[in-house]
N, C-alpha and C positions, 0 to 999 in steps of 0.2 A: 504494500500500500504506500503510494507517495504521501509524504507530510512536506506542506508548502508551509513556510511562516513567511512573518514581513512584521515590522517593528513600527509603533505609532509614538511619537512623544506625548508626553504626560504630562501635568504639571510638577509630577513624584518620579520622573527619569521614564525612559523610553519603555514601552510595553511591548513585549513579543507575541506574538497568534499566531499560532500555528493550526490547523487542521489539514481535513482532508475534503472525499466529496461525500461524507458521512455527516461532518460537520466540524467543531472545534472543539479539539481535545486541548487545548494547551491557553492558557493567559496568565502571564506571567512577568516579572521584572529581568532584565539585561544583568546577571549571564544568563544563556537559556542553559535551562534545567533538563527539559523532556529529549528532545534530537539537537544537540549542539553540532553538529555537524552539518546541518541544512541549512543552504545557505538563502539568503533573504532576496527574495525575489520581488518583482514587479506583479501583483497578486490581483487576481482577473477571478479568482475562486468565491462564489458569491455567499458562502459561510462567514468566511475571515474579512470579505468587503463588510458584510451585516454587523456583522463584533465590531470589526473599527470605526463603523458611523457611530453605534449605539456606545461606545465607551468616549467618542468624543463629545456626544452629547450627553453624557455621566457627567463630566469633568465639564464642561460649557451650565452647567446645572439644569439643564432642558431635558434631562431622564432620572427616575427615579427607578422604575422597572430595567430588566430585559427579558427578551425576545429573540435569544439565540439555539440555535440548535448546538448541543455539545453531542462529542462523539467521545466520551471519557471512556478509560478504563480502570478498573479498582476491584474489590472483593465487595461481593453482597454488603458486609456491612460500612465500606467506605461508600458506595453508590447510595444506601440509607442516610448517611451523616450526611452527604452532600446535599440529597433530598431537602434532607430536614434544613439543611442550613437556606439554601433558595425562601425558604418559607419565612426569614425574618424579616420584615420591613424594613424598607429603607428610613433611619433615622431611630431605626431600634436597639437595642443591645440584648442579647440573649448570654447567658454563661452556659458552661460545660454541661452541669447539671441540666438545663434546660433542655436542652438537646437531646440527654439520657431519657430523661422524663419522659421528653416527645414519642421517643423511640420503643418506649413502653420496656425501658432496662436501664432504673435509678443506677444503679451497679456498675454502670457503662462507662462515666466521667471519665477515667483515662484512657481509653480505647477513641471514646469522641474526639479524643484532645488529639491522640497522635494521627486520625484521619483527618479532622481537621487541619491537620500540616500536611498533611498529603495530599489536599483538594490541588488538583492543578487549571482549578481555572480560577483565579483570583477574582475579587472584582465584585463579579458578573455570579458565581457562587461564594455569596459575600461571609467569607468565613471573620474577617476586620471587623464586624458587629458581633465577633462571641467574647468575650470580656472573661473573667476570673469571678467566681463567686461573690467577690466581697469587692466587687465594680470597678478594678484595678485592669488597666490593659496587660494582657500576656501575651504570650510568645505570639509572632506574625513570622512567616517565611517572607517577606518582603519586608521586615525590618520593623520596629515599633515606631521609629520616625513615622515612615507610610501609612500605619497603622491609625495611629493620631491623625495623620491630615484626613484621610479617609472620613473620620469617626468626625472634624471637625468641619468637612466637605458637606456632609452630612446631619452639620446640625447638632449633635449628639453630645459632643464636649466641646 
């Protein structure tokens, strides 16, 4: 299967998207993580053209949703965490706990926490709305800097 990316600036540094003709497996911060190897092309693929209007109109404040097709890959219960995380509002904050809850397995909280660092589409499966129990920002695979702008893009803090 080909993976095309192409890279968009941000106001938080440049953003990678990668997909395929399945849809977009990948959104994420410069280094690329998923195919570093692919090189970035002039991107005609109408997945990764839809991700890059709709994340520039994120960041322009003219999107609160999206509307993209992902082509993820993950285990039953990382594809469940990603679910559940789509399901926060924009301008919400959810913790670990929440999430387990959602998922009908209190018991989960660290299992969420490490899929939740596995989500590879940043953003767009807005994992920077799950917070720490006691409303403290925690770990971000794009860095807590990002993390905060994100959350203050947002409204939120």
């Amino acid at each position: 299967m080909t993976i095309i990316q192409t890279r968009i600036p941000s106001p938080i540094d440049d953003i990678i998207i990668q997909g395929n003709h399945h849809g977009v497996s990948y959104v994420g911060f410069y280094p690329v993580i998923e195919y570093p190897e692919t090189p970035f092309v002039k991107v005609e693929q109408p997945h990764i053209l839809n991700c890059a209007a709709q994340l520039n109109d994120y960041f322009a404040g003219k999107r609160t949703t999206f509307a993209v097709t992902l082509a993820t890959q993950g285990t039953a219960f990382q594809q469940a965490v990603w679910q559940a995380l789509s399901t926060v509002p924009f301008g919400q904050t959810q913790s670990y706990a929440d999430i387990a809850n959602a998922l009908s397995n209190p018991k989960a909280v660290r299992a969420v926490g490490a899929a939740n660092g596995k989500n590879p589409i940043s953003i767009i499966v807005p994992c920077h709305r799950i917070i720490g129990a006691n409303g403290k920002l925690t770990g971000y695979a794009g860095g807590l800097e990002r993390k905060q702008w994100l959350l203050e893009h947002e409204g939120i803090i």
